[in-house]
C-alpha positions as a Markdown table, in Angstrom:
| # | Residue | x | y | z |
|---|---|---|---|---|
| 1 | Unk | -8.2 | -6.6 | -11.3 |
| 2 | Unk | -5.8 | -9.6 | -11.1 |
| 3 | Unk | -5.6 | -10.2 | -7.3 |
| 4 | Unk | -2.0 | -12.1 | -6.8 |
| 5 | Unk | 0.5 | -11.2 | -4.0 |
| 6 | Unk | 3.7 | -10.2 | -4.3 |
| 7 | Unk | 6.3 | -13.2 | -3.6 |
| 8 | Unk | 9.9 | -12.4 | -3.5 |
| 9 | Unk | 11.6 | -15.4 | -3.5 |
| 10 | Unk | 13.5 | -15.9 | -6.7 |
| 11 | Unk | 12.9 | -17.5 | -9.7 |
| 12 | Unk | 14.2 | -21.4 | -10.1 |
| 13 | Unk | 16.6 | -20.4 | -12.9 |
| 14 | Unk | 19.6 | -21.8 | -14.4 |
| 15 | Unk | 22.3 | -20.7 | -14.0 |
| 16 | Unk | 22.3 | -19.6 | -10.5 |
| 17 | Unk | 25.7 | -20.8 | -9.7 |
| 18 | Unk | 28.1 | -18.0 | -10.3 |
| 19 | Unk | 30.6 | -18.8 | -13.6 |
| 20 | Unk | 33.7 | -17.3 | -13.2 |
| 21 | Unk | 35.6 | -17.6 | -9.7 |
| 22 | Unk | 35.6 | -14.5 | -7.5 |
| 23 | Unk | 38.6 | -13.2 | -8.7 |
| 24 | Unk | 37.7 | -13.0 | -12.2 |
| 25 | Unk | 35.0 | -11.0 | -11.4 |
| 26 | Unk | 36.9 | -8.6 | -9.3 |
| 27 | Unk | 39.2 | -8.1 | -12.9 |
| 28 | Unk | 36.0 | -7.3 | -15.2 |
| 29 | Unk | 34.6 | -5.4 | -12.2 |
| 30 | Unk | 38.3 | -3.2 | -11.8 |
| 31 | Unk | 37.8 | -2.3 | -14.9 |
| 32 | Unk | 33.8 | -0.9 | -15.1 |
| 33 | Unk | 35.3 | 0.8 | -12.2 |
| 34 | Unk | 37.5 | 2.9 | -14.2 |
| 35 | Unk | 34.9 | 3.1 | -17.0 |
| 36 | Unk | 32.6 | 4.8 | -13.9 |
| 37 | Unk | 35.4 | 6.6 | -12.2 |
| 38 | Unk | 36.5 | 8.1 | -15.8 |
| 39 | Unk | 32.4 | 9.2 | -16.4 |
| 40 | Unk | 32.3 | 11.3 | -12.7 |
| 41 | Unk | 35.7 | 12.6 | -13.7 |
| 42 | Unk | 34.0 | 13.9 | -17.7 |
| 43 | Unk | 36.8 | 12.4 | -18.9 |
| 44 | Unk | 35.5 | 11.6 | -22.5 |
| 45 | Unk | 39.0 | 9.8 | -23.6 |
| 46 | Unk | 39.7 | 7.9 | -20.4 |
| 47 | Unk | 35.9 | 6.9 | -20.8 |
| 48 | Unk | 36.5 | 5.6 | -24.3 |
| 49 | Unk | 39.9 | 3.7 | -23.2 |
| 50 | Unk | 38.1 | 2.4 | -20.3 |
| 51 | Unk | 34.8 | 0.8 | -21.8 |
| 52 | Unk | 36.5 | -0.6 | -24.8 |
| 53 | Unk | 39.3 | -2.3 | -21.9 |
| 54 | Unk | 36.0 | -3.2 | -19.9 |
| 55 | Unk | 34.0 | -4.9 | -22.9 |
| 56 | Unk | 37.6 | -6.6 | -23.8 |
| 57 | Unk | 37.7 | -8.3 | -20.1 |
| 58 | Unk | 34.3 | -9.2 | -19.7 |
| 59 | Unk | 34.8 | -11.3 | -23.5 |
| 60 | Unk | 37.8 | -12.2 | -22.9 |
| 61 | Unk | 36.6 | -13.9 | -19.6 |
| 62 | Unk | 33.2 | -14.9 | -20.5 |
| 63 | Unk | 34.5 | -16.6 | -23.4 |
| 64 | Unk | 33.2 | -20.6 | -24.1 |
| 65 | Unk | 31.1 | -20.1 | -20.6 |
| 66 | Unk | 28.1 | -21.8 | -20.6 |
| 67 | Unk | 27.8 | -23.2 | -23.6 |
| 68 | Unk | 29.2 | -20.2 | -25.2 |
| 69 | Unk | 26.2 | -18.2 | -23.8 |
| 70 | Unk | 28.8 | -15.8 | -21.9 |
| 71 | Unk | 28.5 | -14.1 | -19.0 |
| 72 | Unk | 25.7 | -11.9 | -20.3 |
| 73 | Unk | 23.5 | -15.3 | -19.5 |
| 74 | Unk | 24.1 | -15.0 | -15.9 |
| 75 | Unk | 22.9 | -12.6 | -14.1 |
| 76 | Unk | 24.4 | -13.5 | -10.5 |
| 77 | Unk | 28.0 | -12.9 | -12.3 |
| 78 | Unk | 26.6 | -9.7 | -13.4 |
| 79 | Unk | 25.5 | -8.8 | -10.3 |
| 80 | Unk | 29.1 | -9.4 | -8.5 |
| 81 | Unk | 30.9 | -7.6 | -11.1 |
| 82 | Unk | 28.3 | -4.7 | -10.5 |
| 83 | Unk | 28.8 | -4.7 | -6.7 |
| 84 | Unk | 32.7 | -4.7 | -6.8 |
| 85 | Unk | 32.9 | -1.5 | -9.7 |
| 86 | Unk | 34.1 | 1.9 | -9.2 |
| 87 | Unk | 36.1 | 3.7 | -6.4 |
| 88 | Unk | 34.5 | 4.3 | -2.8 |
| 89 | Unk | 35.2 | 7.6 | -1.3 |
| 90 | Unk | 36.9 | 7.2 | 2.0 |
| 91 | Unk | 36.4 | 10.2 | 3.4 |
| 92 | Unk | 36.0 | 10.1 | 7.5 |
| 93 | Unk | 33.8 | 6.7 | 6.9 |
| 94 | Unk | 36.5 | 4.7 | 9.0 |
| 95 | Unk | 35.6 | 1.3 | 10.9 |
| 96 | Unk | 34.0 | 2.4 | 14.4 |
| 97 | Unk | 33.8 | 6.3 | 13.4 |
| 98 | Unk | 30.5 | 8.7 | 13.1 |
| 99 | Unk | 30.5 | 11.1 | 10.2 |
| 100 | Unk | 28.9 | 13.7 | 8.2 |
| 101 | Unk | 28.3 | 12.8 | 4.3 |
| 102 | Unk | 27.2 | 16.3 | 1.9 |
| 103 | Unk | 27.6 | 16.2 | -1.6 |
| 104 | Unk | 28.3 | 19.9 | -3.0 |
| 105 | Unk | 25.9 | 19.1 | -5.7 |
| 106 | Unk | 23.2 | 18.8 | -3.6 |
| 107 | Unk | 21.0 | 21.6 | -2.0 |
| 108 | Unk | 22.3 | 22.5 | 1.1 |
| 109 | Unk | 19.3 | 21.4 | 3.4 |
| 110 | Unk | 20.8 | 17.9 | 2.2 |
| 111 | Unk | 23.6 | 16.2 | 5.0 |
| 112 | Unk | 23.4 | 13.0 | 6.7 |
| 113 | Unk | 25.6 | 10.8 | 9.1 |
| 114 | Unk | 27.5 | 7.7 | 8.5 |
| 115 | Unk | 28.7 | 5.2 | 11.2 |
| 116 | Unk | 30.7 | 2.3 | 10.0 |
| 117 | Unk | 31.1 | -0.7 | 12.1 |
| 118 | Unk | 34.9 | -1.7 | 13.8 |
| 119 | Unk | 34.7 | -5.1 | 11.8 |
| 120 | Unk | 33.9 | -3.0 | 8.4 |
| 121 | Unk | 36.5 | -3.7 | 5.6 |
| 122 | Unk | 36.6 | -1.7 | 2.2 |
| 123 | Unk | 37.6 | -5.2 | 0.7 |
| 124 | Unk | 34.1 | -6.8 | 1.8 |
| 125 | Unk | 31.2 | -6.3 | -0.7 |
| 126 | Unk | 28.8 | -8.0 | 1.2 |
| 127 | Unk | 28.4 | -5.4 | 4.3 |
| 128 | Unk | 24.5 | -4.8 | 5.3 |
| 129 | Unk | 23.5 | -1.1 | 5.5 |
| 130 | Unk | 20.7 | 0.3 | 7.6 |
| 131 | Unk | 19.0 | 3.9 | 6.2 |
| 132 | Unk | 17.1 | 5.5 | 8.8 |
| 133 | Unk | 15.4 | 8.4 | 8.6 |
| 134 | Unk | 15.0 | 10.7 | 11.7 |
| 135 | Unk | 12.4 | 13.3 | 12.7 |
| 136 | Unk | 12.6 | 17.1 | 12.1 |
| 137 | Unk | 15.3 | 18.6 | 14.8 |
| 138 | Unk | 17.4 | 15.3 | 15.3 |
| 139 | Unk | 20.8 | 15.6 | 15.0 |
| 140 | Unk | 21.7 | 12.7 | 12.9 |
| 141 | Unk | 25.4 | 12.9 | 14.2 |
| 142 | Unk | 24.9 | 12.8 | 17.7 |
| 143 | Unk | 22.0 | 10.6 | 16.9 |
| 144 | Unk | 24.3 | 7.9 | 15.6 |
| 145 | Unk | 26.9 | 8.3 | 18.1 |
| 146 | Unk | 24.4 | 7.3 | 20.8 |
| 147 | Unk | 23.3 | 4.5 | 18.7 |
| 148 | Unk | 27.1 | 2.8 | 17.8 |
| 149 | Unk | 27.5 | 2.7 | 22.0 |
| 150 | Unk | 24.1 | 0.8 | 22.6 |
| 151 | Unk | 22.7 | -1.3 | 19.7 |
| 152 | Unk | 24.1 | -4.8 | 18.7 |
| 153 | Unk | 23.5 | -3.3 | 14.9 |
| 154 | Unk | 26.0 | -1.4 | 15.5 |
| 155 | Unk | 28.7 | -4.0 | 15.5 |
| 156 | Unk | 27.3 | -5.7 | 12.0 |
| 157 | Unk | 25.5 | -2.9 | 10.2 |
| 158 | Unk | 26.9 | 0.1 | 8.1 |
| 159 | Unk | 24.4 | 2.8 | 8.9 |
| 160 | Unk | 23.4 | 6.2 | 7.5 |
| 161 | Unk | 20.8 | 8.8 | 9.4 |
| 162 | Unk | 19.1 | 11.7 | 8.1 |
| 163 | Unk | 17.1 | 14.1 | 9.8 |
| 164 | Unk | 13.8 | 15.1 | 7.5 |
| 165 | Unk | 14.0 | 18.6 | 6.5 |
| 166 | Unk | 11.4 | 21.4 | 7.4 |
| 167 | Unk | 8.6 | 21.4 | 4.7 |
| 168 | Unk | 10.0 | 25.1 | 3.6 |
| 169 | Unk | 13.7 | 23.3 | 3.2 |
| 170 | Unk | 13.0 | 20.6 | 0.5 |
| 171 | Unk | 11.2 | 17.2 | -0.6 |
| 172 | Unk | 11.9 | 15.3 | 2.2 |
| 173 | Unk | 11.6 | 11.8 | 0.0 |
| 174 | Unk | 14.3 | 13.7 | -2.7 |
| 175 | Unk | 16.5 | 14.4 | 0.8 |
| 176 | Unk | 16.3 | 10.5 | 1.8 |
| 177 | Unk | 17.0 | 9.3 | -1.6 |
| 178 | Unk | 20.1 | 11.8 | -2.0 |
| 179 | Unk | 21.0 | 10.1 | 1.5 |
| 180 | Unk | 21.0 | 6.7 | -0.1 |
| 181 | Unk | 22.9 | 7.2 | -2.8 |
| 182 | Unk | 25.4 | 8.6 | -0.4 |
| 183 | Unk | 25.5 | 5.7 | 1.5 |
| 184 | Unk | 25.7 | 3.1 | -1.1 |
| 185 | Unk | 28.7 | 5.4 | -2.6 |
| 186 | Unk | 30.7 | 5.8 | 1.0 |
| 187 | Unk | 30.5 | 1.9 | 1.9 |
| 188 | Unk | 31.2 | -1.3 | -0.2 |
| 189 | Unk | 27.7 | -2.9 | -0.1 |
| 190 | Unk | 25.5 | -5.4 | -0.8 |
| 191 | Unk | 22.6 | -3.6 | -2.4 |
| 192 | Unk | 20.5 | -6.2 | -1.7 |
| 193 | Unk | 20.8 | -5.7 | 1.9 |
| 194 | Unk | 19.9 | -2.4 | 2.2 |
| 195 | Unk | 17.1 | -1.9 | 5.1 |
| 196 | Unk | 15.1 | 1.7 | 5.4 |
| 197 | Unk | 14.8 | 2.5 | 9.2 |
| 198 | Unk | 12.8 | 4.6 | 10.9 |
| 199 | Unk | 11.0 | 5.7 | 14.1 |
| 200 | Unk | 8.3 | 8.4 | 15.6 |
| 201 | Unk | 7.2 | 11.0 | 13.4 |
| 202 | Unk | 9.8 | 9.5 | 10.6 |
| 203 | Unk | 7.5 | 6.3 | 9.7 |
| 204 | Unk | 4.9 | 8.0 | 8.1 |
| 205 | Unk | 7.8 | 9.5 | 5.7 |
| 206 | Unk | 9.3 | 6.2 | 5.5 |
| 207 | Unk | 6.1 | 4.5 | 4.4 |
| 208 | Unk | 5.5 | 6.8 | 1.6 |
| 209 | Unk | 8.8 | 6.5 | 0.6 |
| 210 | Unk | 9.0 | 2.6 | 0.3 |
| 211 | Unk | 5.4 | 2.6 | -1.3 |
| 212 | Unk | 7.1 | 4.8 | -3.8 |
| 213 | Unk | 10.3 | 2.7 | -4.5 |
| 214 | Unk | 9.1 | -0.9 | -3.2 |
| 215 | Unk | 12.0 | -2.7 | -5.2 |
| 216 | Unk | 14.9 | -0.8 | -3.3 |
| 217 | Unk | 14.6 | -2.3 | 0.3 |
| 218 | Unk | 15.5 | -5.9 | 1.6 |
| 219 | Unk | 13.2 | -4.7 | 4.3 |
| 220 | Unk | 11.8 | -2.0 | 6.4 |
| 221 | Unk | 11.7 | -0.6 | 10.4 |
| 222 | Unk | 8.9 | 1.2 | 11.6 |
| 223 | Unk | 9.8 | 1.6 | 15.5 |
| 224 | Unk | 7.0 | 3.3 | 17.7 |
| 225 | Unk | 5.5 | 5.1 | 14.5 |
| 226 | Unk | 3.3 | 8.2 | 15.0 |
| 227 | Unk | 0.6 | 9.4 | 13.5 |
| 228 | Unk | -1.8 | 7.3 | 10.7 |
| 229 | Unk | -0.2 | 4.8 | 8.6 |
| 230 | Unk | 0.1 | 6.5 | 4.8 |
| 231 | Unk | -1.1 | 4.5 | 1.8 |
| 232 | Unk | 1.1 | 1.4 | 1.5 |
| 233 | Unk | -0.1 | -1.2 | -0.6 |
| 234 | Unk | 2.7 | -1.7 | -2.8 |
| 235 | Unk | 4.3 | -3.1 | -0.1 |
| 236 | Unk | 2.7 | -6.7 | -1.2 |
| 237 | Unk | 5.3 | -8.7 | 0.4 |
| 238 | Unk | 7.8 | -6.6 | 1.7 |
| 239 | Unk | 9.1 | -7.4 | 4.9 |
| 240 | Unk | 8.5 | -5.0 | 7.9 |
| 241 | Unk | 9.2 | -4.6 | 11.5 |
| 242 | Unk | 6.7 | -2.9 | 13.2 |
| 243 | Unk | 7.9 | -2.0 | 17.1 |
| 244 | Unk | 6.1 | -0.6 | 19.5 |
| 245 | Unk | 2.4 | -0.2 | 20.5 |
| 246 | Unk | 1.2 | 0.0 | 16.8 |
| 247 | Unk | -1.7 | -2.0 | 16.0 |
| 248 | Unk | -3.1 | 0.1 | 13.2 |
| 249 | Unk | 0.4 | 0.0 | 11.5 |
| 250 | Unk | 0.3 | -3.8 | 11.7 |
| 251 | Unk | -3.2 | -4.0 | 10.3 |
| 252 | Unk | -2.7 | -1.2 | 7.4 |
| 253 | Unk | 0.4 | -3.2 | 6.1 |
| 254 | Unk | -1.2 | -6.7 | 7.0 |
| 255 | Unk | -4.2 | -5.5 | 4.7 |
| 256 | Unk | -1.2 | -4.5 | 1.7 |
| 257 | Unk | -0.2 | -7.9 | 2.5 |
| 258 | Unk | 3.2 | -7.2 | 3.6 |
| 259 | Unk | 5.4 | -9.4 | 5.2 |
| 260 | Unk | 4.6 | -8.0 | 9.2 |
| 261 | Unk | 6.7 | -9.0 | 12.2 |
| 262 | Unk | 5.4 | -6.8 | 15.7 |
| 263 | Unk | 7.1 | -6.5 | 18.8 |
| 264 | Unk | 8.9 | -4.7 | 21.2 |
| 265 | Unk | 11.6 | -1.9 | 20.1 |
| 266 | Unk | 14.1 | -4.2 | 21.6 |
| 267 | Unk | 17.8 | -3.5 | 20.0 |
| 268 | Unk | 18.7 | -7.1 | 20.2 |
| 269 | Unk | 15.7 | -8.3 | 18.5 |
| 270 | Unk | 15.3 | -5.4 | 15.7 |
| 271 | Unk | 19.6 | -6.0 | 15.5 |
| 272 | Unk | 18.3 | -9.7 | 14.7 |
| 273 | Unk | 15.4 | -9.5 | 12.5 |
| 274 | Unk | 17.3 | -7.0 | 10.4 |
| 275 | Unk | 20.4 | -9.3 | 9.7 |
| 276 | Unk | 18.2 | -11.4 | 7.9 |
| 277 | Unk | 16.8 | -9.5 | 4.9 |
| 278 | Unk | 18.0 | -9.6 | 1.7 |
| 279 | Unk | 16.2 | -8.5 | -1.0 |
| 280 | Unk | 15.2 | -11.2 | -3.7 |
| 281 | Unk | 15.4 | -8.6 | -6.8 |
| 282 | Unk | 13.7 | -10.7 | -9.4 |
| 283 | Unk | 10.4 | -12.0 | -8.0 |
| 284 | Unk | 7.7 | -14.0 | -9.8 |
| 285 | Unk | 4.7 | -11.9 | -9.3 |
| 286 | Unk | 4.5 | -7.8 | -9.1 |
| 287 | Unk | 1.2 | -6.0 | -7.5 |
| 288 | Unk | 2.2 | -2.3 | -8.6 |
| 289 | Unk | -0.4 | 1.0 | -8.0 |
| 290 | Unk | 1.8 | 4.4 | -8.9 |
| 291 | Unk | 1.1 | 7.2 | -6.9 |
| 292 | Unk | 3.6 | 9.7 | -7.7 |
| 293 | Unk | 5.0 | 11.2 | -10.3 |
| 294 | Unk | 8.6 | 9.9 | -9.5 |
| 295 | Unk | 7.1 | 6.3 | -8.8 |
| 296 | Unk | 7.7 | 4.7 | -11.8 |
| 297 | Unk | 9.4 | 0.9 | -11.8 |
| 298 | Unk | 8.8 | -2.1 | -9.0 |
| 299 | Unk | 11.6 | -4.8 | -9.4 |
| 300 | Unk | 11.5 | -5.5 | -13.0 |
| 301 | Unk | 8.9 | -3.6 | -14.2 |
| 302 | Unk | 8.4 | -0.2 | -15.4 |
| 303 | Unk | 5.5 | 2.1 | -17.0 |
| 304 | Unk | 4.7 | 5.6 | -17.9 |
| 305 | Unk | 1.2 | 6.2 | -16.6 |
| 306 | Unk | -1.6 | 8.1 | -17.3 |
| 307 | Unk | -2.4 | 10.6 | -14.6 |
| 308 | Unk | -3.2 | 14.0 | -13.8 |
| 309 | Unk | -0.3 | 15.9 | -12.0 |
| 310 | Unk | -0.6 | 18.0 | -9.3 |
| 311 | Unk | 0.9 | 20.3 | -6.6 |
| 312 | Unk | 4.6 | 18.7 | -5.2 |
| 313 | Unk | 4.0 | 16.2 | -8.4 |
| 314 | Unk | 1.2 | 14.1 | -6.2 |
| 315 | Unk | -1.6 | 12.2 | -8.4 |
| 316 | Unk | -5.1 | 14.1 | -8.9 |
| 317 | Unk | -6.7 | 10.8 | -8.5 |
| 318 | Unk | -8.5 | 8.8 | -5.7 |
| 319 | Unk | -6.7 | 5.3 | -5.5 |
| 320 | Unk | -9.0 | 3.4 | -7.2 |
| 321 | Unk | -9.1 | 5.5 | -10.2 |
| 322 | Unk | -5.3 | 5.3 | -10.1 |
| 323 | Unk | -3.1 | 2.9 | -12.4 |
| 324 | Unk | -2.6 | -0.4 | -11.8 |
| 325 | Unk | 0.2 | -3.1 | -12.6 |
| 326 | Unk | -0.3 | -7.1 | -11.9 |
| 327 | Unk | 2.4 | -8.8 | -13.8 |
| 328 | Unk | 3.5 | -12.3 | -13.3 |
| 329 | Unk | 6.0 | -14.5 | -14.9 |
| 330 | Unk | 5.6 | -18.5 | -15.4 |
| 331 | Unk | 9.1 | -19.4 | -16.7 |
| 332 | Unk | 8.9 | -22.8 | -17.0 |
| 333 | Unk | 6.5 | -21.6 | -20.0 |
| 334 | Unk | 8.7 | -18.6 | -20.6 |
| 335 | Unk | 5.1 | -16.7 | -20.4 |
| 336 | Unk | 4.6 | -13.1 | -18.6 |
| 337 | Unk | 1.3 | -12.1 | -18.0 |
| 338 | Unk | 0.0 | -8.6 | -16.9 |
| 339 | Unk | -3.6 | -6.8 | -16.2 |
| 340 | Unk | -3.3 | -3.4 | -16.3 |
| 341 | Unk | -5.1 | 0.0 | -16.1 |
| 342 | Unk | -4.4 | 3.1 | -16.9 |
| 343 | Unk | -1.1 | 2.7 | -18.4 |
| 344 | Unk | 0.4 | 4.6 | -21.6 |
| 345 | Unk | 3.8 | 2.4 | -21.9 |
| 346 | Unk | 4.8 | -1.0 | -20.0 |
| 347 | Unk | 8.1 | -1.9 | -20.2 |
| 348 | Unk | 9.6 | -5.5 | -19.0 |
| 349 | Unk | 13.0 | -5.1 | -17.8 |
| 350 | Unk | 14.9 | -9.0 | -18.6 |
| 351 | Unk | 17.5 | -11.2 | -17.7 |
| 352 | Unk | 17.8 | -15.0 | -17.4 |
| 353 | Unk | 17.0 | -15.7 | -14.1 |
| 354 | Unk | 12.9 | -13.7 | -15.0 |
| 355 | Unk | 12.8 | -15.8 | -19.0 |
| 356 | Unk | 15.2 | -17.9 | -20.5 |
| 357 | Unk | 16.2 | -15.3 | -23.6 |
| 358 | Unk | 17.3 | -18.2 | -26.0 |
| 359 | Unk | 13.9 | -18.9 | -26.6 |
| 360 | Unk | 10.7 | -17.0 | -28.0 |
| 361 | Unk | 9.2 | -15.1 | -24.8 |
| 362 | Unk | 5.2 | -14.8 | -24.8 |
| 363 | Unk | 4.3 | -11.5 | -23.6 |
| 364 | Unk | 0.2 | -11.0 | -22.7 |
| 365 | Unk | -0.9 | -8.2 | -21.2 |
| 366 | Unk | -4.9 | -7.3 | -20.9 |
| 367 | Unk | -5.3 | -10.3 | -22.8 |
| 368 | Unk | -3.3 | -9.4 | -26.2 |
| 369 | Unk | -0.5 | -11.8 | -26.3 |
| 370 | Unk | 2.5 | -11.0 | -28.4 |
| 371 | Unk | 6.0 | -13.6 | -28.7 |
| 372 | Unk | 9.3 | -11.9 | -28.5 |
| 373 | Unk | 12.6 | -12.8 | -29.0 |
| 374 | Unk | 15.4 | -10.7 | -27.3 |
| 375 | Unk | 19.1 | -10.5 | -27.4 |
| 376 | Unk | 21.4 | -10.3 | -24.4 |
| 377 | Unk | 23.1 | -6.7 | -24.6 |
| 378 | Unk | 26.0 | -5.7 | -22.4 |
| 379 | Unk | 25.5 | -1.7 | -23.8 |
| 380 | Unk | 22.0 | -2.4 | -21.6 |
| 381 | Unk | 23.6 | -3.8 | -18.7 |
| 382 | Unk | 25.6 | -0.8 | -17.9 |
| 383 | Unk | 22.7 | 1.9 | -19.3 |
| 384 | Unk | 20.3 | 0.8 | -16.4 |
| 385 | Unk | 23.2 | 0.4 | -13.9 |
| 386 | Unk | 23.7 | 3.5 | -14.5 |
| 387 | Unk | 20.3 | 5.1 | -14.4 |
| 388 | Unk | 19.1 | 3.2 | -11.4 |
| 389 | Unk | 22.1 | 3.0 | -9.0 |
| 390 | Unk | 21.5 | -0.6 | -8.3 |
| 391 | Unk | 23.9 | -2.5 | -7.6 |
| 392 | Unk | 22.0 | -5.7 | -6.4 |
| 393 | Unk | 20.3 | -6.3 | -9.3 |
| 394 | Unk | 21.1 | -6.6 | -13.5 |
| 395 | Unk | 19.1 | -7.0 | -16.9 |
| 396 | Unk | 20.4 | -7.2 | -20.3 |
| 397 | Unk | 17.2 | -7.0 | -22.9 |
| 398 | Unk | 13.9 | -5.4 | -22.1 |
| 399 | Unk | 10.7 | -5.2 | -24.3 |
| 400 | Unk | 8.9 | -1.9 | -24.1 |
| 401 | Unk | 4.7 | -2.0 | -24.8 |
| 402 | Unk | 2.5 | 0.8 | -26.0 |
| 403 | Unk | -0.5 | -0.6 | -27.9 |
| 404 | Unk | -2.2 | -1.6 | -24.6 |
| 405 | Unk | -5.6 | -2.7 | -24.9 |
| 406 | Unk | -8.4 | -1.4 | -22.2 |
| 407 | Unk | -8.6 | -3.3 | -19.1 |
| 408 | Unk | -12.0 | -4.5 | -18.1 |
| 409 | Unk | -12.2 | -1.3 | -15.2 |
| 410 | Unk | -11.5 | 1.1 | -18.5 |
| 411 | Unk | -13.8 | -0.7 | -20.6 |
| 412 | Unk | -16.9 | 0.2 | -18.2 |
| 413 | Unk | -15.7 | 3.5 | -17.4 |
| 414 | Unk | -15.6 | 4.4 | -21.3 |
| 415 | Unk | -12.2 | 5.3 | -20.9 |
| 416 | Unk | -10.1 | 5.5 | -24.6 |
| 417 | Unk | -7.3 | 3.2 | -25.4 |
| 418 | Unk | -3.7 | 3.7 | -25.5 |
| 419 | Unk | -0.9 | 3.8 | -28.1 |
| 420 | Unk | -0.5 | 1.9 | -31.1 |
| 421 | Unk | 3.2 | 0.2 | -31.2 |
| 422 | Unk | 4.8 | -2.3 | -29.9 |
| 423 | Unk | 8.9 | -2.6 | -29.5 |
| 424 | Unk | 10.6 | -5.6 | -31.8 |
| 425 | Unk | 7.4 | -7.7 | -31.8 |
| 426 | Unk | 5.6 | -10.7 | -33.5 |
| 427 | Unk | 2.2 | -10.2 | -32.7 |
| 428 | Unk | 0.0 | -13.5 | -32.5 |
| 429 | Unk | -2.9 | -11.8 | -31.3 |
């Protein structure tokens, strides 16, 4: 297996330098707004009258820019116009107020806490948010109450808190995720500076989560964590803040080769260290091991596994037997290259800051190398916004592999080979 680290520092792209002035973005993003708005409301004719007024905007303004690439050639406008869509619910989420988020679609067992900040503005789509998830019997309320009159994060930070359910409630990681969605639906945020908290017999939780969904934190807290430290190792450069007395933690996500800070639980230092993460969504190399059913995508990459399922969806196999994603991009060669194991379907999600997309793209993966040329979609832009709920990151084109020859670990376990197509390519070899 391909032994790379994860780096998350982005790609040296062009263009990185938005194209259209803020303002212009907050017009094409008014009106994906309505599009979204229109979609919660099953409004299939405001739906049709708002996409076709969106997709009129965004060419009207993207016109001649760059070249006469557009706007679908940069994804840092993409991003902004993706950040300022749709309506926030204002609820009780006030500046300097505590309170309760529940959806009524959700399962009962589901609630959380919000606490927004005095210096919070509606207006601002760069606020940070903190997630943190709290053991069984805390009262996430009260919780954050104490929390907004004695940390400095809370006079920067949006925050959310959920208390993990009793096993007999629910899926505690489906509770969490429910959480985050909340919170990224109450407060006008930067997705990219979203940061998972968590303390005691939380981290363990917290861990499994972020092993399962690498790509969605800028960064994680693991404050006097209890217990053994859960697999982690597709944390491969994620940054985390490890508090407390906690050497095996330190060691367990050293070993993943994580990004590790230890220390103190001090609130002015954790306050600090958690100001400065922000996620890089787009990073040059990808070490990726699934090891749940629901864990299915790290940053741009996604795959449909081969795996035995079994009770609460968990993987019938030891970790080594389990599949495995290395994928790492050269774009000054405009060349991605991937080992794999164990994988039915890869699938490359793309934009212009990972490949430049006016040119051929030359895809290898276990050796078999096939060129690719994709085209820039806006109908794909909002399809994965949708799906995903990220906000902090965009694609436009994506190339989906199924004829995946064995990996070297298949080949001398006699395991068979996978599919036999391949989507929209040239094959060389």
């Amino acid at each position: 297996m391909l032994l790379a680290t994860l780096s998350l520092c982005l790609l040296a792209a062009a263009p990185q330098e938005p194209l259209l002035k803020p303002a212009d973005q907050q017009k094409i993003a008014q009106k994906l707004g309505e599009y979204i708005d229109a979609k919660i409301a099953n409004d299939a004719k405001k739906q049709e009258k708002a996409i076709d007024a969106f997709r009129k905007e965004f060419d009207k303004l993207g016109k001649k820019l760059n070249n006469g690439l557009g706007l679908l050639s940069s994804p840092v406008d993409l991003e902004a116009i993706l950040q300022g869509a749709g309506t926030w619910a204002k609820g009780e989420a006030g500046p300097g107020k505590v309170s309760t988020g529940k959806s009524e679609a959700q399962p009962a067992w589901v609630s959380w806490s919000f606490w927004a900040p005095k210096t919070y503005d509606p207006k601002d789509l760069t606020h940070p948010v903190v997630l943190w998830v709290l053991p069984i019997g805390t009262n996430p309320r009260q919780w954050l109450t104490d929390l907004s009159t004695a940390s400095p994060l809370a006079e920067t930070h949006a925050m959310a808190a959920i208390a993990l359910p009793k096993p007999e409630e629910g899926d505690a990681t489906k509770a969490v995720m429910i959480a985050l969605r909340g919170a990224l639906t109450v407060f006008r945020a930067d997705h990219n500076r979203v940061v998972l908290g968590s303390e005691g017999a939380s981290c363990g939780l917290a861990m499994e989560l972020a092993n399962r969904f690498p790509h969605r934190f800028a960064g994680i807290v693991f404050s006097s964590p209890a217990g053994a430290p859960p697999e982690c190792r597709n944390l491969s450069g994620v940054p985390c803040f490890v508090g407390g007395n906690a050497a095996e933690w330190s060691k367990a996500l050293g070993d993943a080769k994580a990004a590790v800070v230890s220390g103190e639980t001090d609130a002015g230092k954790v306050a600090e260290w958690v100001g400065a993460q922000k996620r890089s969504p787009y990073p040059t190399s990808i070490n990726f091991y699934p090891a749940h059913n629901s864990s299915r995508q790290s940053y741009w990459v996604r795959v449909v596994p081969e795996w035995s399922i079994g009770a609460n969806n968990q993987i019938l196999l030891d970790a080594d037997k389990r599949p495995s994603v290395e994928v790492k991009v050269e774009r000054d060669k405009n060349r991605i290259t991937a080992q794999v194991a164990r994988v039915e379907r890869i699938e490359f999600l793309l934009n212009d800051t990972i490949v430049d997309l006016e040119k051929p793209i030359t895809i290898e993966v276990n050796g078999k190398v096939t060129e690719v040329q994709k085209k820039r979609d806006l109908a794909f832009v909002i399809d994965q916004f949708e799906r995903s709920g990220d906000r902090g990151c965009a694609f436009c084109a994506s190339f989906l592999l199924s004829e995946i020859p064995k990996s070297e670990s298949e080949k001398a376990a006699g395991e068979p080979a996978k599919g036999d197509a391949a989507d929209g390519a040239k094959k060389k070899g």
